[in-house]
C-alpha positions, 0 to 999 in steps of 0.5 A: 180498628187501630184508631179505637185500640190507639183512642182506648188503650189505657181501658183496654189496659185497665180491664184485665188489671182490674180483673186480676186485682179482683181475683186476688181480693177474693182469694187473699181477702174475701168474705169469711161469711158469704154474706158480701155480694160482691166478695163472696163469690170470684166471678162477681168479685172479677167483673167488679174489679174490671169495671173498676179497673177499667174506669180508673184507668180510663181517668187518665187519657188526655182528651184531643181539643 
């Protein structure tokens, strides 16, 4: 368990980063007409932010040859 969260911290670290970030979006700036699929809603705008936060993140993990 210790060497997955060692192998994966900089995801483990971007997922709620990006759910947060997510949240705000759709709190400060969001969708005026509830058109936007994923900015019209919170809980579509957090997973989105997650994910994205955790794929950001993840670019930066130095791979071990």
């Amino acid at each position: 368990m210790q060497t997955f969260i060692k192998k994966n911290l900089l995801t483990i670290i971007g997922v709620p980063l990006g759910a947060i970030a997510g949240f705000l979006y759709w709190k400060f700036v969001g969708c005026n007409t509830g058109t936007c699929a994923i900015t019209s809603n919170p809980v579509n705008s957090t997973i989105y932010g997650s994910v994205m936060g955790g794929l950001i993140f993840s670019m930066f993990k130095k791979d071990k040859k």
